[in-house]
N, C-alpha and C positions, 0 to 999 in steps of 0.2 A: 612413414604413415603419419598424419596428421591427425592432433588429439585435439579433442574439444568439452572444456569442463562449465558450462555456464548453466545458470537458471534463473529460471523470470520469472516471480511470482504475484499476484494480487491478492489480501486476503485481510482477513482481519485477526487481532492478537485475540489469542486465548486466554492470555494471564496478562497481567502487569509483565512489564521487565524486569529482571534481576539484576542489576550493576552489582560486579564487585572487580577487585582493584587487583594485580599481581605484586608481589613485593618488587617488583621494581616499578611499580608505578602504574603500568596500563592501566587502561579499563578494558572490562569487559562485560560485556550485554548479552543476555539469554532470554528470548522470549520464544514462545510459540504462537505458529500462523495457522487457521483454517480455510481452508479455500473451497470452496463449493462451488459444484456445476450440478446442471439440470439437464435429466434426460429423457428419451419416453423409454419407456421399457417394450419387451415384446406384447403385451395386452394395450397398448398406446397411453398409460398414464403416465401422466409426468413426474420421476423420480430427483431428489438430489442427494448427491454423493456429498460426502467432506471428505479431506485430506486434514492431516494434521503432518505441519513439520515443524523443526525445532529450526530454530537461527541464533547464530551468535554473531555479533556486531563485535569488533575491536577499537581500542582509541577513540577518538572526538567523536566519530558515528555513535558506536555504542553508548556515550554519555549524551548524547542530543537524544535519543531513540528513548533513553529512559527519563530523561529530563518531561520530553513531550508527550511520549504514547502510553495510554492505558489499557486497559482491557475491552474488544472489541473495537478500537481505531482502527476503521483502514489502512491499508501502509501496500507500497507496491517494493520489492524487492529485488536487488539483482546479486547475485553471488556464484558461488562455486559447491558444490559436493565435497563432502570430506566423510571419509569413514573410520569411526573413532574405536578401536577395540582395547577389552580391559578384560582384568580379570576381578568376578565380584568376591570383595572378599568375604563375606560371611559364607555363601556356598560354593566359593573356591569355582564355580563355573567361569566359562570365557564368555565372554559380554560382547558387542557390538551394536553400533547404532551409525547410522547415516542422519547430517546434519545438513545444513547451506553453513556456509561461511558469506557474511555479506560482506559485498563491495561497493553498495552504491544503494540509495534507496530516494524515495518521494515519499511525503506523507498524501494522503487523499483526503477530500472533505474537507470542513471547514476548519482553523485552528480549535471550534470547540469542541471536534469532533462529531458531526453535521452526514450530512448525507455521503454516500459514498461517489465518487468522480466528481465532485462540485467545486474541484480544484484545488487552491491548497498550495502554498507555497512550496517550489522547489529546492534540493538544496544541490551545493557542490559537491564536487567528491571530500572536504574536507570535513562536511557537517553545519557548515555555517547557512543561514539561514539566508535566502537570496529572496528579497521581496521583489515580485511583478506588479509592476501597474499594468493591468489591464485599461485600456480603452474605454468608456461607455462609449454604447452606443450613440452615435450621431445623431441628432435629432434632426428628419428631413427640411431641409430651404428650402423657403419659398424661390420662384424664378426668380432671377436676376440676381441671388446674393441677398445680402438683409437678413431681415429675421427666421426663425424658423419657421417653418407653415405648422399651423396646427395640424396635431393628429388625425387622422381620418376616422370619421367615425361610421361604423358597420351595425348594419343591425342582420344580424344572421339568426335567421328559423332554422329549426331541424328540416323540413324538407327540403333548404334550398344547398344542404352539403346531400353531395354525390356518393357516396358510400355508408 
């Protein structure tokens, strides 16, 4: 039988990140994500849900995630489940909690942390930051090649749009 452990998340942080380091060196990154959706409920009004989950980032990822993202940056995530149990020591109870382990991630928005989808450099799976030049837009020529043609200029009234 074939197993499958992934998850894909969009949301924005909850807290700052926490870096902290293992005595051998890692890093390690703990932030929390909220994710919300919107729905109608039975009376048809429009409800929304949050999710809270926890992520932990390891190595170069975790050190760039803390380096750049603060509280409320969108962030898109890709990782794995991992279910963590313990026992709390002050009530002696057994504890658990279900996490993401991240593997891979995108910031969203601008680097000053800007609207959400309005792109947003991607990175590698290493953490290094991969800049795109996007394109402008072309500005339409005129026939023949040569210069551009000026912009076209529109005069639009409300009743001359159809809906």
């Amino acid at each position: 039988m074939a197993n499958l452990n992934r998850v894909l998340l969009i949301g924005n942080l909850t807290r700052d990140p926490e870096l902290r380091v293992t005595p051998k060196g890692t890093a390690i990154c703990q932030f929390g994500l909220a994710i919300s959706r919107s729905f109608k409920d039975e009376s048809g009004q429009v409800r929304e849900e949050a999710t809270f989950v926890d992520v932990e980032a390891w190595g170069k990822q975790g050190e760039t995630i803390a380096k750049y993202c603060t509280k409320g940056r969108p962030i898109f995530v890709e990782g794995r489940l991992r279910f963590d149990q313990w026992e709390d020591k002050t009530t002696q109870q057994k504890r658990s909690k279900l996490k993401v382990v991240l593997e891979n991630f995108q910031f969203l928005g601008s680097r000053e942390g800007g609207a959400p989808g309005a792109g947003g450099a991607p990175l590698s799976e290493e953490g290094v930051d991969q800049t795109v030049e996007r394109p402008a837009t072309p500005a339409p020529r005129a026939p023949g090649g040569g210069r551009p043609a000026p912009a076209p200029q529109h005069d639009i009234n409300d009743e001359d749009v159809p809906f």
